[in-house]
Each structure stands twice: as structure tokens, then as C-alpha cells.
C-alpha positions as CSV (number, residue, x, y, z in Angstrom):
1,X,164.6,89.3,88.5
2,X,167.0,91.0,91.0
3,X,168.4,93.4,88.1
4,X,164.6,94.5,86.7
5,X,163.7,94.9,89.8
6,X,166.7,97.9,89.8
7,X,165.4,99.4,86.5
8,X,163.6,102.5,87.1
9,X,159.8,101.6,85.5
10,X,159.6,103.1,82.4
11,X,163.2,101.4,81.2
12,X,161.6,98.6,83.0
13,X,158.7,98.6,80.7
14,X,160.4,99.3,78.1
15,X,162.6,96.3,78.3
16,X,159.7,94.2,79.3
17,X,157.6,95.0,76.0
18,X,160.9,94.4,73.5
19,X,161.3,90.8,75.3
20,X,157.6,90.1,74.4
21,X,158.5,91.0,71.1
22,X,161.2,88.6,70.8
23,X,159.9,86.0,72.8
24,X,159.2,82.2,71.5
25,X,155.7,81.4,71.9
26,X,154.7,78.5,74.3
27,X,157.6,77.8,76.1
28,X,156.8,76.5,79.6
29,X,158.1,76.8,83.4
30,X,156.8,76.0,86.6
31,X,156.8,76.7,90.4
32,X,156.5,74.9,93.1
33,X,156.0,76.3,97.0
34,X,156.6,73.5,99.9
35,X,156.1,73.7,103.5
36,X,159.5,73.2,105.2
37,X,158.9,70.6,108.6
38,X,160.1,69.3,111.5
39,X,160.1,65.6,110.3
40,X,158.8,64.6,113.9
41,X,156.1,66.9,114.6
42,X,155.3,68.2,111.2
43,X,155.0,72.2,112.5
44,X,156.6,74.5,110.2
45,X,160.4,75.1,110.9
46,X,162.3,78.0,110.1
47,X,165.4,76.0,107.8
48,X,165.0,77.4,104.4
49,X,169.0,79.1,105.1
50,X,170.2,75.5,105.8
51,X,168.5,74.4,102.4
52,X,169.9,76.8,100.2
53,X,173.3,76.5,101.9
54,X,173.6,72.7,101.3
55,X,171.7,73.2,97.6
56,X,175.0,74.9,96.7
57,X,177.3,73.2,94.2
58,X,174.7,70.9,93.2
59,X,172.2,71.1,90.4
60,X,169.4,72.1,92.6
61,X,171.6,75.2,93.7
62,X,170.1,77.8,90.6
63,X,166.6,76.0,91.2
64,X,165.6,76.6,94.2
65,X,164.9,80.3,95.8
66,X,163.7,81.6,98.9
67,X,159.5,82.5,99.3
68,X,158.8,85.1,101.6
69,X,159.3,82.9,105.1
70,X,161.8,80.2,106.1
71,X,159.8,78.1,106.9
72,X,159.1,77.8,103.0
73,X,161.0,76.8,99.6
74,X,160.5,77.2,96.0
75,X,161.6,75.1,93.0
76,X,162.0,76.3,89.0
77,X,161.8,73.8,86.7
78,X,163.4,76.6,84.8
79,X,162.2,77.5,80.5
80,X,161.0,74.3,78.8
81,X,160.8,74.0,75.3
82,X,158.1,71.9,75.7
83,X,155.6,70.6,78.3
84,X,157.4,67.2,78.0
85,X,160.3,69.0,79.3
86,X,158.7,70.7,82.0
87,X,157.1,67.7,83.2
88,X,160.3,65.6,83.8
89,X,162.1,68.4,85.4
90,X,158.8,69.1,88.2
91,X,159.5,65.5,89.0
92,X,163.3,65.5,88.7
93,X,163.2,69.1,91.1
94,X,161.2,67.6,93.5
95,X,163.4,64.1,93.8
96,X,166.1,66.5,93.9
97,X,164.6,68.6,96.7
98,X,163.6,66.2,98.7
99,X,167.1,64.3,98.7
100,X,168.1,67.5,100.1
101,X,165.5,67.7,102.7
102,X,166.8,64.6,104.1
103,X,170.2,65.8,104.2
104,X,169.5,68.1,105.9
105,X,166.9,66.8,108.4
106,X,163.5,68.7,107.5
107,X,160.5,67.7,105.9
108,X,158.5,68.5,102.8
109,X,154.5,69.1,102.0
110,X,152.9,70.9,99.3
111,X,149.4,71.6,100.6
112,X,147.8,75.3,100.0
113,X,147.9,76.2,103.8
114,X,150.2,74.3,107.2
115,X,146.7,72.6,109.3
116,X,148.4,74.5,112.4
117,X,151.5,75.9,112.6
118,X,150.9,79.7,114.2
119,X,151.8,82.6,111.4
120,X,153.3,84.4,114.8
121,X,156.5,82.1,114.2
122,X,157.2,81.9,111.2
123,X,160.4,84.6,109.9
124,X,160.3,86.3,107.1
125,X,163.9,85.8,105.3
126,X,166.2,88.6,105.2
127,X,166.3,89.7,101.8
128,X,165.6,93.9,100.5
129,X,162.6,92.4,98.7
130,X,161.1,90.5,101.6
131,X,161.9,93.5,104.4
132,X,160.3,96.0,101.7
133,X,157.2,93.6,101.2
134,X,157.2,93.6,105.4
135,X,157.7,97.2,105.6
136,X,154.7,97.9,103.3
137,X,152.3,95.7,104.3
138,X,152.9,94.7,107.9
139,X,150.4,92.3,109.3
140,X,148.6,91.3,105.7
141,X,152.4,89.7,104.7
142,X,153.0,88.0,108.2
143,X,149.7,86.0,107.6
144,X,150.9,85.1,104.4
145,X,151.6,81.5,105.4
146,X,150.6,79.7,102.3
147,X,151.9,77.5,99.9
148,X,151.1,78.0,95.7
149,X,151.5,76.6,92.0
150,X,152.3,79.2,89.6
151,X,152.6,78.5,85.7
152,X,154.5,80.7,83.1
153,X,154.1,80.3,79.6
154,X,156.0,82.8,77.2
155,X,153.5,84.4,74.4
156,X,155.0,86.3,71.7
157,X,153.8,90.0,71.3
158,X,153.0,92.6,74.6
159,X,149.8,93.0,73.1
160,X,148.4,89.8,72.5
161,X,150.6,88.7,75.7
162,X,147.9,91.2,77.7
163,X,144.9,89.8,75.6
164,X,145.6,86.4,76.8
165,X,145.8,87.3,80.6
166,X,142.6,88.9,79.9
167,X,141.0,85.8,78.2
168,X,142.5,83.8,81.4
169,X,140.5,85.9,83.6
170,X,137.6,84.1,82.8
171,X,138.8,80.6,84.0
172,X,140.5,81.5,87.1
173,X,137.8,79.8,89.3
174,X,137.9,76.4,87.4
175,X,141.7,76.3,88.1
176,X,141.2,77.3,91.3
177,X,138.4,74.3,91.8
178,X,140.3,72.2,90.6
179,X,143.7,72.9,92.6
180,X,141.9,73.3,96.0
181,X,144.0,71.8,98.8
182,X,143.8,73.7,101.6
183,X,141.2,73.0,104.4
184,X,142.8,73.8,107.2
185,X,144.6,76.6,108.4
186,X,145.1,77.6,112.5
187,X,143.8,74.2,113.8
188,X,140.8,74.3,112.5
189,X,138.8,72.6,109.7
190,X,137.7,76.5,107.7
191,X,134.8,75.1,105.9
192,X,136.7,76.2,103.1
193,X,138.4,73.7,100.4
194,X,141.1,77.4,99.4
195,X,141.8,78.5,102.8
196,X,145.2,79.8,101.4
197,X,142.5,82.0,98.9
198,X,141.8,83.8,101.8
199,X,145.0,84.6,103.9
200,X,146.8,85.3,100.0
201,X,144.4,86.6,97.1
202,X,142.2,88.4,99.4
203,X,143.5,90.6,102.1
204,X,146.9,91.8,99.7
205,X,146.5,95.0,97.3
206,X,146.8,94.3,93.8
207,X,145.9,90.6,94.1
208,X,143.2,88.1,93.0
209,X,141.0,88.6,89.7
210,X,142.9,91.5,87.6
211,X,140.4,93.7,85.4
212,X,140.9,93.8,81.5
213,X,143.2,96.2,79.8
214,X,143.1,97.5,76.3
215,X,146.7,96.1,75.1
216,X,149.7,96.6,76.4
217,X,149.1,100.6,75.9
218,X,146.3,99.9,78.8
219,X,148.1,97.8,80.7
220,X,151.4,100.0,80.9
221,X,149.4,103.1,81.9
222,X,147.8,101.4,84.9
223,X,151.7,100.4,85.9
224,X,153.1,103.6,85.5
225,X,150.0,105.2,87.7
226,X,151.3,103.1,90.6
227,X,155.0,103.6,90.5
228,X,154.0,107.5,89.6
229,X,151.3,107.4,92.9
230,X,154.5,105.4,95.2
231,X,151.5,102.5,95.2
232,X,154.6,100.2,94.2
233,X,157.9,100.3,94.3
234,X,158.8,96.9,92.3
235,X,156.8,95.4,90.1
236,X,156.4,92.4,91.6
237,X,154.4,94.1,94.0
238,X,151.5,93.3,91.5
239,X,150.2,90.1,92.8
240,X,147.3,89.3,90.5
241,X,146.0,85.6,90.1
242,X,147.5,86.2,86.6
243,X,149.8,88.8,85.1
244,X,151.6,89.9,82.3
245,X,155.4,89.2,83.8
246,X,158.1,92.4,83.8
247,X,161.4,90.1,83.8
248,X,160.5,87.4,81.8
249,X,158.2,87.9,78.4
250,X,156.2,85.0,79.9
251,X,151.8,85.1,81.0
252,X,152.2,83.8,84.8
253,X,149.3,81.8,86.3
254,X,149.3,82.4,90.3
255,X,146.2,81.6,91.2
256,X,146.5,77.4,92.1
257,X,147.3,76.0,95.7
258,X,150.2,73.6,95.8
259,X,149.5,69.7,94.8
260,X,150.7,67.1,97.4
261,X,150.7,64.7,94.5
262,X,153.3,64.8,91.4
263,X,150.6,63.4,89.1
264,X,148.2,66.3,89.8
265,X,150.7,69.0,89.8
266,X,151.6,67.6,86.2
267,X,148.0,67.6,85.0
268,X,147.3,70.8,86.9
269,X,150.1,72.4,85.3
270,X,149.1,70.9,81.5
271,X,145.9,72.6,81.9
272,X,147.5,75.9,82.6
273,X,149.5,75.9,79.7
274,X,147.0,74.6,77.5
275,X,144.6,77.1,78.2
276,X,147.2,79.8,77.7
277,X,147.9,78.6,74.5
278,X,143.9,78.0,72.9
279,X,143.3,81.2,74.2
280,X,146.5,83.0,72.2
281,X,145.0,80.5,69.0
282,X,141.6,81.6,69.4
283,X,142.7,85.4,69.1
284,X,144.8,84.7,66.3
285,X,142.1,83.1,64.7
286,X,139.3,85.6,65.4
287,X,137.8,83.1,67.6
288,X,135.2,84.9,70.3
289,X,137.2,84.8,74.0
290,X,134.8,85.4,77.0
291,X,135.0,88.8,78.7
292,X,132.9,89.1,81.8
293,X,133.0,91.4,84.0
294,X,134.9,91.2,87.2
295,X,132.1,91.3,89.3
296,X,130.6,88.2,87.9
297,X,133.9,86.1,87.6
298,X,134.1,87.3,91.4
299,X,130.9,85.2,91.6
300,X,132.5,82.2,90.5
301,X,135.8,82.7,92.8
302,X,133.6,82.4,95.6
303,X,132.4,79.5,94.7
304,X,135.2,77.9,93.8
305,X,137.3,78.7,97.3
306,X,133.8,77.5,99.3
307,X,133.4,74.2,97.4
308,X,136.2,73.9,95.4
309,X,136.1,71.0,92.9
310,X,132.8,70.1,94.9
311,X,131.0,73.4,93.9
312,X,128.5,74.6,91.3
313,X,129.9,77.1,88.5
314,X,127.7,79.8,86.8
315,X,127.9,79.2,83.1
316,X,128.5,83.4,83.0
317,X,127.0,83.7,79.7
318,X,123.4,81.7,80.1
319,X,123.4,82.1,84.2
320,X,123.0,78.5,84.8
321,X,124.6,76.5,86.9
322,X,126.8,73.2,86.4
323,X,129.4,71.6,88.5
324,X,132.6,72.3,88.4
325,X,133.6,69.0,87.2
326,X,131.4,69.7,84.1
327,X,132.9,73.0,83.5
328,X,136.2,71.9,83.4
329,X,135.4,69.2,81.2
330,X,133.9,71.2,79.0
331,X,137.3,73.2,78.8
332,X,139.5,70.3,78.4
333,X,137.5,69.4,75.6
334,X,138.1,73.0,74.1
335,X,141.4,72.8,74.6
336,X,142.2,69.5,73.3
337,X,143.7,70.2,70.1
338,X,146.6,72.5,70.9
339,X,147.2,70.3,73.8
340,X,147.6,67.4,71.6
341,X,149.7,69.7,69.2
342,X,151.4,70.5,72.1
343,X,152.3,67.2,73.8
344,X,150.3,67.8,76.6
345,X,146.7,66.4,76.1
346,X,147.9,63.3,78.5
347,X,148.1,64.6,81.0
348,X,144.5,66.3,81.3
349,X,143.1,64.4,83.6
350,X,140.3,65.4,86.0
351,X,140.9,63.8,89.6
352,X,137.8,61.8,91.0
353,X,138.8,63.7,94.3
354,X,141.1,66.5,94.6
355,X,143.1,67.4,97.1
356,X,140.9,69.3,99.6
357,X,138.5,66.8,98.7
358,X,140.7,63.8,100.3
359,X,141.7,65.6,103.1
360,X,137.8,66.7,104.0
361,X,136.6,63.1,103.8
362,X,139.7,62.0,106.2
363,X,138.2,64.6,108.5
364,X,134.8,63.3,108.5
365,X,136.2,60.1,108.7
366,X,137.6,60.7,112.2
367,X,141.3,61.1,111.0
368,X,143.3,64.3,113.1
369,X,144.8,67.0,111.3
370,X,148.5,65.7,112.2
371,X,147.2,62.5,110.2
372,X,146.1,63.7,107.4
373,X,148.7,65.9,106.9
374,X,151.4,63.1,107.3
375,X,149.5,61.1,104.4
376,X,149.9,64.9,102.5
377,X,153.8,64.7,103.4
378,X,154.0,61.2,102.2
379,X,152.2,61.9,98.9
380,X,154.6,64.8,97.9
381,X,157.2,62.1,98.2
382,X,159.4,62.0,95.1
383,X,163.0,60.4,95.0
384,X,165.7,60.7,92.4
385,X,166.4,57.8,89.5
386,X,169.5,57.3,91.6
387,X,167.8,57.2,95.2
């Protein structure tokens, strides 16, 4: 990413648009985002340095990158082939992670938000990319405590690459119902099942629910108006909930919290993927895709962050209303096919309670916010075959 990022943007662009070309369609990666602990108290700790310095030499070492604060690590399961692929390695890279957590004394959770841990401690890492990002947007990126699931699948073609992002649009509440996991944030229960939602997608430019763009002619003008305007200076500085990626010819999903649990990650993961690829079938087929408008999908978002897997949805093309758990089973069952083509379909399952679900009912049950995020530690627990 390091060298893109050094391109000036229209060589940048260029680049970016010949690798879409090229690229194999449905190959797979995912990213994970943990909270890094103090293993006794659970508050965020600033060790991400000492995780990266003893990842060296091992296979974790390429892996696993830095995330804005060091209280915070990310791991690559790196291309996949195939969804099979990519499920082995999320669980391999975490077993690996964690093995290295305990060598080095911290602690791991993959919640969307820390319950309390104050944003005034926590250091951004001392990278150009991270002191740009501070530079620019000051007390909107120190907030940024928060903890995310992001999905890449490559598509072939720049247009049909932007058609699909488009098409995602649509679904971004669903996934975000469904991947809700984040309660609590500054000591206090938010009322929210997305808290991260609101100290990410909402307050940073260039983030959340992206509009539509005619092709990648559309899509390229609205790029070069903000490096022409100085709006951005990399173009990672587009955060969209999902975005046609510049270094790699790849559709990225941002808009999930992170999963405590392996098993939901997996299926949470599957369903990203899947949806990527029906989508880029349907369009090859002539198959309608839904285009609403933003201000309706908006609708939706809302929802989804309030109540999470817990809310209503508005069916945007009837304006009724059906839970979320109907919704998304309505889209598993539409995307059934190329998940079974694509080895994937197993993995589809809808939780009876996700994970802001669980940790809500532990709160109304009596349980304290260092208990329930313990039991959120525990559950992101993965060893290696070897440990």
C-alpha cells in the first residue's frame, strides 16, 4: 500500500483501473482489528510496538500491521483463492496472534468499541500515514477508538468493480445488524448495539454510506476532484463503508464491528463475500440490483446502529417493515447458489443472538462491564494446532 500511496493520483488511478482489468474474480481476504489489554485490568494498553517487534521472524511477521493507535492490532489473512482458504487462515491468524499476545504479556478482544478505556490515552502510532491522518483531522481521529471487520473480495473489471460497490450500498445496514457488537463505549451502556458506528462512520469525512457512481468514469472523476480540491492527500483517506480499493483490484467491505467469536467472524465474513459475488452475477446476468437512494438506505443505517440485529428494516422498495432477522434471511436465501458454488454456503448462519445482543442481556442481567467484557476476551480465544 505504502508505494500507491507515493503515486501521484492520476498514475495512481491509472494503475488501479489496469489491476481491475487483470484481476481474478472472487478471490477473498480478510481483516481483523483487536483491542490490545492489560491482561489484569482489561483497559487498553499502548503495546502494539512490542507485538510487531516479537511478530518478527515468524509467520505472523507480514500479517499483522499497525491500526491507527497502539493500543490496537490488525491481522491479514492475506488473498485466498477461496473462502475455504480464508476461513482456515482467520482462525490460524488469530491462534497465531494470540500465542503472541501471551508472549508478550497483553491481552486480546475483538468487540466494536473498549466498555471504558478513555480515548485521551490512547497514542496514535508514529507512522507518516497515521501523523497525516492526526494532522488532518485532529480531535475526530483521536476518538477513533474502535475495533472493525473489513472484507475484500477482488472483482474483475473497474467498471463492473464500481457497479458492485454500488449494488452493496443497499445492504450495508443488514451487515451492520448483523455484526453489532458494541454497547458500550466511555463506561456507559449507549443504548446503542454500533456504538463504534458513531465514534467511526459518522463524525469522519468521506465515511459511512458512499453515493452511486456511473462506472469507473464516475467514480475516478469524484477522486480526482478531491486530490485536485487538497480534500485528500492519499487515497485511503476515503473511508466509505464500502469502496472500490486503489492498491489492490479488490471491493472492500468496512462497514462490520469486530466478532469476539471465530465462528461468527467466519459466517460474517461468508456473507460478505457472498453478497459481493451474487451481486457481480446478477449484473452479468441482467438481473435487476436495488438502487435506493442514500437518504433512504440512511434510514435503514439508523436502525440498524439503534437496534442492531434486534431492529426493524424497511423493505425500501414496498416501505414495510420486517425484522432484521427476516431481511437477512431473505438475502441468504438469494445468495445461496454462488455461495454453494463458492464453497461458502456453510457457513451462513444467522446467530440466535449476536454479539451486542449477549452482551446487552448480561447487562440487564446484573453482570458489570469488566465482566462482560472478560467473557468477550475469553470468546476471542483461539490457540494454534500446536498450542
Amino acid at each position: 500500500m505504502g508505494d500507491t500511496q507515493r503515486l501521484i493520483p492520476a498514475e495512481q488511478l491509472a494503475l488501479a483501473r489496469e489491476q481491475f482489468e487483470a484481476a481474478q474474480d472472487f478471490t477473498v481476504a480478510v481483516e481483523e482489528e483487536f483491542a490490545v489489554l492489560d491482561p489484569e485490568t482489561l483497559d487498553l494498553t499502548n503495546r502494539f510496538e512490542d507485538l510487531q517487534s516479537a511478530a518478527q521472524g515468524t509467520p505472523l511477521e507480514e500479517h499483522l500491521v499497525g491500526e491507527l493507535i497502539a493500543s490496537e492490532v490488525e491481522v491479514r489473512t492475506g488473498r485466498s483463492d477461496t473462502f475455504e482458504e480464508a476461513s482456515a487462515r482467520l482462525g490460524e491468524r488469530r491462534g497465531q496472534l494470540h500465542e503472541l499476545a501471551d508472549e508478550v504479556g497483553v491481552a486480546l478482544a475483538a468487540t466494536g468499541t473498549h466498555p471504558w478505556s478513555p480515548w485521551q490515552e490512547q497514542r496514535i502510532i508514529d507512522t507518516p500515514h497515521y501523523r497525516l491522518n492526526d494532522e488532518i483531522l485532529r480531535y475526530v481521529v483521536w476518538r477513533n477508538n474502535s475495533f472493525g471487520l473489513h472484507v475484500h473480495v477482488a472483482i474483475n473489471g473497474p467498471d463492473r468493480a464500481v457497479a458492485v460497490c454500488n449494488g452493496l450500498r443497499n445492504f450495508l445496514p443488514e451487515l451492520l445488524a448483523l455484526s453489532a457488537s458494541s454497547p458500550f463505549v466511555e463506561n456507559v451502556n449507549t443504548g446503542l448495539h454500533s456504538a463504534r458506528s458513531q465514534i467511526f462512520t459518522r463524525p469522519f469525512p468521506r465515511c459511512g454510506i458512499p453515493d452511486a457512481y456511473d462506472g469507473w468514469d464516475g467514480f475516478e472523476r469524484y477522486v480526482r476532484f478531491l486530490y485536485a480540491t487538497r480534500s485528500i492527500s492519499e487515497h485511503t483517506q476515503i473511508w466509505w463503508s464500502v469502496r472500490p480499493h486503489l492498491a489492490f483490484p479488490t471491493v472492500e467491505i468496512r462497514i462490520c464491528d469486530g466478532q469476539p467469536d471465530l465462528g461468527e467472524a467466519r459466517s460474517l465474513a461468508a456473507l460478505c463475500y457472498a453478497l459481493a459475488a451474487r451481486i457481480a452475477r446478477a449484473l452479468d446476468e441482467g438481473e435487476p440490483v436495488p438502487d435506493f437512494p442514500h437518504r433512504l438506505i440512511e434510514e435503514n443505517l439508523w436502525r440498524a446502529i439503534r437496534h442492531g440485529l434486534s431492529c426493524e428494516l424497511i423493505d425500501l422498495a414496498t416501505g414495510e417493515t420486517r425484522s432484521a432477522r427476516a431481511h437477512l434471511e431473505r438475502l441468504v436465501e438469494w445468495v445461496l447458489p454462488v455461495a454453494e458454488e463458492l464453497g461458502c454456503a456453510d457457513h451462513l448462519v444467522i446467530p440466535a443472538a449476536n454479539a451486542a445482543e449477549r452482551q446487552i442481556a448480561r447487562h440487564a442481567d446484573g453482570a458489570g462491564l469488566h465482566e462482560i467484557y472478560a467473557e468477550q476476551r475469553d470468546a476471542s480465544w483461539v490457540k494454534t494446532s500446536s498450542g
